[in-house]
N, C-alpha and C positions, 0 to 999 in steps of 0.2 A: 750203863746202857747195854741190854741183850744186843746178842749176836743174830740174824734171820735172813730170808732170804728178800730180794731185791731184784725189782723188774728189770729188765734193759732189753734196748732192741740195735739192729743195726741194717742197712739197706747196703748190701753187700754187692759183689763187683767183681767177678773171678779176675785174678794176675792176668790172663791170658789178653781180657779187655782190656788194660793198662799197658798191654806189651803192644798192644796192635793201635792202640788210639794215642799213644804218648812212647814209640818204641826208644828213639834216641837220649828221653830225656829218663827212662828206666833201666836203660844199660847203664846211663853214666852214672847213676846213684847205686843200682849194683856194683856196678866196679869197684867202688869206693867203698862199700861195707867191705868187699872181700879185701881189696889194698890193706886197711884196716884192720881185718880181721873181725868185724863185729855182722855175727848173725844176721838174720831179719829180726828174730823172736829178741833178741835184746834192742832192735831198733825200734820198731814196734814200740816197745813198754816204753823206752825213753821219750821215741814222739806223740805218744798220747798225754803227756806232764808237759812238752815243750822241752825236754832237759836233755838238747844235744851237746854231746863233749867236742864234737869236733865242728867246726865253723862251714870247712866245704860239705860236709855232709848234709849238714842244715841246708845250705842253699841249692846243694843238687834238689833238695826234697821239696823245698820251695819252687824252684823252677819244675818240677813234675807237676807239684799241684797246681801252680799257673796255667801250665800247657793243656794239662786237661782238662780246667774250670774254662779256659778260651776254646776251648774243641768241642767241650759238653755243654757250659753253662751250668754243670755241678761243682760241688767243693769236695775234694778227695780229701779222703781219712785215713789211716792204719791205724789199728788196734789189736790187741793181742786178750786172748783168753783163755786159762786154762780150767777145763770144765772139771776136772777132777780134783784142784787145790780150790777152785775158787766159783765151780758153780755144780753144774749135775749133768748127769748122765745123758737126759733130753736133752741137754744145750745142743743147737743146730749150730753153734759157734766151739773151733775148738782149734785153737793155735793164731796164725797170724792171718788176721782178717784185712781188705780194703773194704771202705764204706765208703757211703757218697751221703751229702747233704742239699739241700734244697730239691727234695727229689716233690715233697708232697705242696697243696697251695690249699688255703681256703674256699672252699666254693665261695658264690656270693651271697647264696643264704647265710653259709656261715659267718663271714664278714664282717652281717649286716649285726651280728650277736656275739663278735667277738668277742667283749668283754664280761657275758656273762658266759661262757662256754670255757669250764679247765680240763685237758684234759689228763688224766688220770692212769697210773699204769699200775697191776697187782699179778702178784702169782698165787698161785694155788695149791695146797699140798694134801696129797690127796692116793 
């Protein structure tokens, strides 16, 4: 199997929105990487697989995302990317990202043709 390049996209969220919409429950999961000693950039990577080492750490991050899927009605993300090992120089993503989920809806034209409608993502090199 060749090696190439792959689409991805992500609906992002600057920290600042997370510190103002969900401030109590973002200190207390900082606190606890630093207690720990574990970065954002290696938290990130771990919560995008689910593969937390530490138990409170997991739940402070759970209770964040509760907090603000009940404030927003979105489903918060972290992800991490680094565009120079693992994408390109365009990337608009580069280091530790939040994303949000359920942001987009079907209209009801589309709806009415969901099953015949996939959608599709490519890049281009060029």
């Amino acid at each position: 199997m060749g090696m190439g390049y792959g689409a991805d996209y992500a609906d992002i969220v600057e920290e600042s929105f997370l510190q103002t919409t969900c401030p109590l429950e973002f200190k207390e999961l900082d606190k606890l990487l630093n207690k720990h000693e574990i970065d954002w950039e290696e938290f990130a990577r771990e919560a995008m697989y689910g593969e937390y080492d530490i138990e409170e750490i997991e739940k402070a991050f759970v209770k964040l995302q509760n907090k603000f899927e009940k404030d927003t009605g979105l489903e918060l993300l972290i992800g991490f990317h680094d565009q120079h090992d693992e994408g390109d120089r365009y990337d608009e993503v580069n280091g530790v990202y939040w994303h949000v989920g359920g942001v987009y809806e079907l209209t009801e034209a589309g709806k009415k043709f969901e099953e015949n409608i996939n959608r599709k993502m490519f890049v281009t090199f060029g």
